[in-house]
N, C-alpha and C positions, 0 to 999 in steps of 0.2 A: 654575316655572322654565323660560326659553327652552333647548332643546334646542340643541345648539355643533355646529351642519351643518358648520361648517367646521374642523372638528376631525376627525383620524383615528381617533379613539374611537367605537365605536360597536358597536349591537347588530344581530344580524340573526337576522329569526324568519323559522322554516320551517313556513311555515301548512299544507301538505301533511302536518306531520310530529303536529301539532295533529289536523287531519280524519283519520290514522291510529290516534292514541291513542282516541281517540272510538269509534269504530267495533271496535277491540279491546274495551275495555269493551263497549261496545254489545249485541256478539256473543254477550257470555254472562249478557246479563241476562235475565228473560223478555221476550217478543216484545212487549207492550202497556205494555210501562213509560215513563213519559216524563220524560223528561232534561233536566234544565237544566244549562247549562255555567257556570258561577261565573267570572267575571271579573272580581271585584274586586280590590283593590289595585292598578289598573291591569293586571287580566287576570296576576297573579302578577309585575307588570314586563316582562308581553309586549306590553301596549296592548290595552286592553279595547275600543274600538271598533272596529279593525282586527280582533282578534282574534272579536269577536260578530259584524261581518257577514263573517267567511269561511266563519262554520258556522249561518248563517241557514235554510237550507236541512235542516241535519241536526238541530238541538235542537228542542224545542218553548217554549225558553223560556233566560231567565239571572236568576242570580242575581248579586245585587251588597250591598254592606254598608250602604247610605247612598244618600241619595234625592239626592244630587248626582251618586255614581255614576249612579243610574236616568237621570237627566237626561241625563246628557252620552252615554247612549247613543240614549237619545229624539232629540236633538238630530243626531248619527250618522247617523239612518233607519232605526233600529231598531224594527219596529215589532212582534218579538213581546211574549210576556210576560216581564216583569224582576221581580220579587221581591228587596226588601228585606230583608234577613237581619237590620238590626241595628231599632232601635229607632229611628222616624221622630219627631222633635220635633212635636208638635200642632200647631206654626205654619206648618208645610211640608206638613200635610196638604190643602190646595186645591190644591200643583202637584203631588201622587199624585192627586188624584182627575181634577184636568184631564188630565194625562196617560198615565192609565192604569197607574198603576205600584200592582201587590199590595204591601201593608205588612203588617209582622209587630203583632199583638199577643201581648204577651207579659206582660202586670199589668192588675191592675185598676184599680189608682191612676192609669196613664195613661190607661184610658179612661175615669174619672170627671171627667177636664178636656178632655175632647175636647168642641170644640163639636159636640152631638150632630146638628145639621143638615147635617156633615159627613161624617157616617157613610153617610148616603143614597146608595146604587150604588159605595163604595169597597169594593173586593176586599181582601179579610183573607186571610192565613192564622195559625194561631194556635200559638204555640212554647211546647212542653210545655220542664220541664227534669224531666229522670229521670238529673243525675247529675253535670252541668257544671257548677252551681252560678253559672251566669252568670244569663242572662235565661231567665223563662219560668214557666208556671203548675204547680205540684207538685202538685195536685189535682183531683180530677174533679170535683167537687162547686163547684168555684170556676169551672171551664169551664164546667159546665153552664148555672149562673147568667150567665157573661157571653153563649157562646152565645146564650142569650134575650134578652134584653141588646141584640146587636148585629143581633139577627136583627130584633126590635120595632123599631128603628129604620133599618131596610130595607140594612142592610149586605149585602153579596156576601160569605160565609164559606164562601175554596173550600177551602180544605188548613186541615192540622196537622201538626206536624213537629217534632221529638229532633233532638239532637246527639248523637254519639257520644264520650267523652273515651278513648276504647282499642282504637278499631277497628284501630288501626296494630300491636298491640303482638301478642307470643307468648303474654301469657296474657290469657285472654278470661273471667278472673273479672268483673271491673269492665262487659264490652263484654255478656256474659249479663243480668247484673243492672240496667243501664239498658232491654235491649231485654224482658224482661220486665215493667222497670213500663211502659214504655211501651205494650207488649199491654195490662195490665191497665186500665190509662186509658180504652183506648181501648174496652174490653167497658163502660164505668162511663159511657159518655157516652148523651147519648139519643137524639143524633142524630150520627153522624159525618161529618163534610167528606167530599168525594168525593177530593180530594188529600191521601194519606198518605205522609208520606218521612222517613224516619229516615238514608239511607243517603249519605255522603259519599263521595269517592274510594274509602278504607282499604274502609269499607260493601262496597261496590260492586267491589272487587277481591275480597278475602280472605271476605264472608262473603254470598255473593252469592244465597243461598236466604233472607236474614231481608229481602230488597229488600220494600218494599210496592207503593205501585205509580208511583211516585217516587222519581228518586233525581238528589241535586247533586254534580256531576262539577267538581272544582276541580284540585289540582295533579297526577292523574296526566294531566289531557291536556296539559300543559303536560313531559309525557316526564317525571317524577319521579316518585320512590316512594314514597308518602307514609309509608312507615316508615323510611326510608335507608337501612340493611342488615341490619334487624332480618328482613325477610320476604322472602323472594323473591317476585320476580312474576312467578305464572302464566301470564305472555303476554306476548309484545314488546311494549315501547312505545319509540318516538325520541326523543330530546332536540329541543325545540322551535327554543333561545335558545343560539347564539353569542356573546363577547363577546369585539371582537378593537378592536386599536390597530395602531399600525406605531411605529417609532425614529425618532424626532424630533433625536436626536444623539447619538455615539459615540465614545468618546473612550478611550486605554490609561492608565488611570493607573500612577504608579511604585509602590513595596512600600511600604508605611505611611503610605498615602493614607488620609483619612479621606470618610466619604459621609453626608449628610443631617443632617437637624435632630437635636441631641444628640451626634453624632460617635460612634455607636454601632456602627460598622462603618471597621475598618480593614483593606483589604488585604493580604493574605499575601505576595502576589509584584506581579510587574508583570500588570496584568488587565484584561480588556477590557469596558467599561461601558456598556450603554444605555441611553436616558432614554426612555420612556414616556410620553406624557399621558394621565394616568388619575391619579384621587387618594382619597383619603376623601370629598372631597365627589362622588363617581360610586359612593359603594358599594366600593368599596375600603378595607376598618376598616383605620387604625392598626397593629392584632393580624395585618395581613396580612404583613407584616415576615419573611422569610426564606423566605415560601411561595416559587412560583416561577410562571412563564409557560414559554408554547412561545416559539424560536425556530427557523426551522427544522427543526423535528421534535426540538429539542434542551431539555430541562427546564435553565433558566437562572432562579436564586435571585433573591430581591428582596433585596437587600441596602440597608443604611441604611432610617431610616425612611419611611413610606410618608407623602405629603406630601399637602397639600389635592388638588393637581391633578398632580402627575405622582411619579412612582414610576422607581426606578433597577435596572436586572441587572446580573448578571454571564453574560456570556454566552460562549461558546469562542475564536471567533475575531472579529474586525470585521466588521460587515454595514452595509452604504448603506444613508443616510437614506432611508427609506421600505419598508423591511424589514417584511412584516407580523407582528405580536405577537400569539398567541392568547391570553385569558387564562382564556375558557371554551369548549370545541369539541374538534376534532380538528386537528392537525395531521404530517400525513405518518401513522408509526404510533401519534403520541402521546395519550392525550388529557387534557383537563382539564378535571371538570363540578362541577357546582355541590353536589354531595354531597362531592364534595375537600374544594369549600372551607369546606362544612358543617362536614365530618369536622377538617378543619385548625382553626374558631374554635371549636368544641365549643356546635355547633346543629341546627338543622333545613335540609335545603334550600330550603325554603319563606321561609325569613327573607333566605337568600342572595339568588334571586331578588326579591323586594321592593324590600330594599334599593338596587338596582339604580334610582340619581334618574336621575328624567326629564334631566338633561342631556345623558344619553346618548341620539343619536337611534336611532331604530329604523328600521330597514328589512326590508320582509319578501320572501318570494319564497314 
């Protein structure tokens, strides 16, 4: 999707605010640990290429979902290491090897269809599951055997790595129980990778002595928590991402005026209306319907439904076209972030941000 430069919608990342949250983690991790920054999904809807070379300098590596990610940071000038998190199709393994990009295995049925002549000097890392029930090998006795496996046909097998399903949460029954099979695995192998990481964001804030000596840094450097208000965080972090418009037109309607698709909002008295360009298709759901925006420093409702591409308020008094609209940030002493609008559709922030289509450009500072 072409991003709408010429539209007053738009996002603005504060990469400062990014090389802040890093270095907070950072701080209280041990001193020889090394960090990758996760920027898939489009860097959480920050821009994963912008966002990996402003901390080229501080990671030692990223991680990404899919070897189209790896690519387009390759492509960027990206030249540390990138680590595919999800499961590489067999047919896409000559632009990982040309390229340099670590690929997960995670079964053995995928690498019984790998053309084995393409194993030769491709960097592995290999994904246990101890509890996510997604991808990954539940056995040591099954590693062991591919271990041999990939190592006989001259594979690079640097890491091994968990996922955590409850590093976020307040009870640490479920977050205990993965990280001890994961110990045990790792005492049952016969050779271990020299890269071990279990540890994500949640990891890496809240349980930061079980860190091995690897850890993937995703949505708290992006200023989020990756619990939302279940845990407080031990340390400041800033909000990266902005998401602001301005009033495209303003207009008073009379008392028992009707607004938007289905006629689901009708005016009380005579009231003062502005139109927004922003819709559902920028990441704006439908359900966003009576949340509200800044104007102002002023919290003004969404009234009537929220439409493909623009959205209507109700706001105090009349403001000129070209008024700016926060709809995620600060404004004056207001503010409105993307855990709101979590809190408001009954989700994760994590989703919020995503969501957020490329039509909206990004600008960063």
């Amino acid at each position: 999707m072409k991003a709408s430069i010429h539209r007053p919608t738009r996002i603005e990342v504060d990469l400062s605010a990014i090389s802040h949250n890093l270095q907070q983690v950072k701080s209280h991790l041990p001193s020889k640990t090394q960090v990758f920054a996760v920027v898939k999904a489009n860097a959480y809807g920050h821009g994963s290429s912008v966002v990996a070379r402003s901390l080229l300098e501080e990671v030692d590596g990223f991680c990404v979902s899919n070897v189209d990610e790896a690519l387009e940071l390759r492509q960027a000038g990206v030249t540390k290491d990138i680590l595919v998190l999800g499961v590489v199709p067999v047919g896409a393994l000559d632009l990982a090897l040309a390229e340099n990009i670590i690929v997960t295995v995670a079964s053995r049925e995928w690498l019984e269809i790998v053309d084995k002549d393409l194993l030769k000097g491709l960097r592995l890392h290999i994904k246990v599951d101890t509890g996510m029930g997604r991808i990954g090998f539940r056995d040591s006795r099954l590693i062991n055997e591919v271990l041999a496996d990939l190592r006989l046909h001259k594979a690079q097998v640097e890491g091994i790595f968990t996922h955590f399903a409850t590093a976020d949460q307040v009870d640490e029954t479920q977050f205990q129980t993965q990280l001890a099979a994961f110990k045990q695995i790792l005492t049952e192998l016969d050779d271990i990778p020299s890269l071990v990481h279990a540890s994500n964001s949640a990891t890496s804030i809240w349980h930061a002595d079980t860190v091995f000596n690897m850890v993937r840094l995703g949505n708290v450097l992006y200023g989020l928590n990756p619990s939302g208000r279940a845990l407080s965080l031990p340390y400041t972090i800033r909000p990266a991402l902005s998401l602001v418009s301005e009033l495209v037109q303003t207009k008073q309607l009379e008392i028992g005026a009707t607004i938007g698709y289905g006629a689901t909002y009708t005016s009380s008295g005579e009231e003062y209306i502005g139109t927004v360009p922003i819709g559902y298709a920028d990441g704006l759901i439908r359900r966003m319907q009576d949340f509200h925006v800044l104007v102002d420093g002023h919290i003004c409702p969404i009234v009537g439904r929220v439409s493909m591409d623009q959205i209507t308020i109700r706001m105090p008094k009349p403001y000129p076209l070209g008024t700016r609209v926060t709809l995620i940030g600060q404004e004056g002493s207001a503010t409105i972030s993307a855990q709101d609008w979590a809190d408001y559709l009954g989700t994760i922030n994590y989703e919020v941000a995503c969501l957020l289509s490329d039509r909206i450009p990004r600008f960063y500072r």
